[in-house]
N, C-alpha and C positions, 0 to 999 in steps of 0.2 A: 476761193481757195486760200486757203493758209502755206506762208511759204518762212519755214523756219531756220534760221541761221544761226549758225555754231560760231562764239567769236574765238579764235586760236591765238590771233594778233602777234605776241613777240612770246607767247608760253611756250613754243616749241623748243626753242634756245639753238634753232638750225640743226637742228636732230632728226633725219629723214624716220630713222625708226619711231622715234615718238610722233612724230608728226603722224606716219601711217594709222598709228593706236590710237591719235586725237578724232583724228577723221572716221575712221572705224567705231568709233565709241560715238561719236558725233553721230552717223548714219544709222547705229543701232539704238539710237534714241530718241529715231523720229526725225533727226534734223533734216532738209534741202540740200544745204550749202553750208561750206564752213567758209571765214574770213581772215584774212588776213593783212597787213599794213606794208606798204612800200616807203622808205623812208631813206636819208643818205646822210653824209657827216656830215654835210651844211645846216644841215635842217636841225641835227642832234646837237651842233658848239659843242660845247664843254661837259654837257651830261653826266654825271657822273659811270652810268652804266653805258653808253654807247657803244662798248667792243660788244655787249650781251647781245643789245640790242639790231646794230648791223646785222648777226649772224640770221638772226632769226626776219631781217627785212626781207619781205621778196625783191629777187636784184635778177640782172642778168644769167647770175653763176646758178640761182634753183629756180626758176622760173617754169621750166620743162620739165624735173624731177617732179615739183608739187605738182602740174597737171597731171604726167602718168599716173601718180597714186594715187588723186581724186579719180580720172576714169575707171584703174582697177578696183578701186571700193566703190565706183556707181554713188561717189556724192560729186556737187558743183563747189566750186571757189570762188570769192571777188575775193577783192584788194581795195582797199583803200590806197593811193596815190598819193601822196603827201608831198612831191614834186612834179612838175611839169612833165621831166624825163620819162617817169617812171609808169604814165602812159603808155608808150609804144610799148615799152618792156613785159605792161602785164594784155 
């Protein structure tokens, strides 16, 4: 079995509505699952883009949101973890 993933990462920009149209577009393309990254300000320093970037992390604050609208469009999610914490969270 071929199991194909949609990488979204931080293109969402923390945009529930886009995110929906990624994953919908993702699922109507053949994909499995789409992905996503968990990341925090310690990990980012000085970045130059890191407000972009936090929004669009999976955190505490959409962690629930992004699964409702993976089950309502019938795709799956991972996350990459990019800290310890961000384990339990996803």
């Amino acid at each position: 079995m071929t199991f194909i993933i949609a990488e979204i990462g931080v293109n969402w920009d923390g945009d529930f509505e886009l995110v929906k149209k990624m994953m919908k577009k993702s699922k109507d393309a053949g994909c499995n699952a789409v992905k996503f990254q968990a990341f925090n300000q310690k990990i980012l320093g000085n970045h130059p883009e890191s407000k972009r970037l936090l929004k669009s992390a999976i955190s505490d604050y959409n962690v629930e949101r992004i699964d409702e609208i993976s089950k309502e469009i019938g795709i799956e999610w991972i996350c990459t973890p990019m800290y310890v914490e961000a384990v339990d969270i996803i």
